[in-house]
C-alpha positions in Angstrom: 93.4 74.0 99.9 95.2 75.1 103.4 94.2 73.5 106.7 95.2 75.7 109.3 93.8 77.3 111.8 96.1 80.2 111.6 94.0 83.7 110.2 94.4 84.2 106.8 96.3 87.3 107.1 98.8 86.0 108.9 99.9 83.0 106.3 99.2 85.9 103.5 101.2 88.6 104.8 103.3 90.6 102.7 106.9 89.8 103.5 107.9 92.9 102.8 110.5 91.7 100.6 112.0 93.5 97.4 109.5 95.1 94.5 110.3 93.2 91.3 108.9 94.4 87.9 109.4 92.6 84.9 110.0 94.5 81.6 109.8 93.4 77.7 113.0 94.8 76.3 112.6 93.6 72.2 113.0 90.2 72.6 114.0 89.6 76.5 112.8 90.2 79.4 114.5 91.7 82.4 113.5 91.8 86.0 113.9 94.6 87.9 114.2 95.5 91.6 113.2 99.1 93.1 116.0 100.9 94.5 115.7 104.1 97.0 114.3 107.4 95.4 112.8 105.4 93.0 115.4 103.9 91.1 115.6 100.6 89.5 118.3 98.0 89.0 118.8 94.9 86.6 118.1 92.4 88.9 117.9 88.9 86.2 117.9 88.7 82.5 115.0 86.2 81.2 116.4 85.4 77.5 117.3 82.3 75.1 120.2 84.7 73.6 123.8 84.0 75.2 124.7 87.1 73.6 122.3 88.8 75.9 124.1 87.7 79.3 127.5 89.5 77.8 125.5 93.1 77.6 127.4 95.3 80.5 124.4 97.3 80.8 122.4 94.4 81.3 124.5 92.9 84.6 122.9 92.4 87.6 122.9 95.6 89.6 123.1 97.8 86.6 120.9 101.0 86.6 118.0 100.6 84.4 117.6 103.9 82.5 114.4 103.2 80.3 110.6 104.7 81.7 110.0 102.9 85.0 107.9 99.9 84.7 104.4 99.0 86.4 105.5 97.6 89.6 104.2 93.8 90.7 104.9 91.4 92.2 106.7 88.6 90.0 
């Protein structure tokens, strides 16, 4: 519960911060952040693998190449 008595849309507001998706690639997960013209970048890796953390293409700020995900807010 929230005691304020500050309108709702005002706590609520969108902070217009950055649009995160996160993806199922086999058996990781990656979030990704939306880039100008639509493209995406490897923003974290989500895996129990350390091998995983080692993948170049999988760095932070890496292109992601695959079919654009769903975007949401994670």
């Amino acid at each position: 519960m929230l005691w304020t008595v500050m309108p709702p849309e005002w706590v609520f507001e969108d902070d217009g911060g950055p649009r995160l998706a996160e993806v199922a690639a086999g058996a990781m997960r990656i979030v990704l952040e939306a880039g100008p013209g639509g493209a995406w970048r490897v923003q974290r890796v989500l895996s129990t693998n350390p091998f995983d953390y080692l993948r170049p293409e999988l760095s932070p700020g890496a292109l992601w190449i695959a079919n654009p995900p769903s975007v949401s807010r994670v």
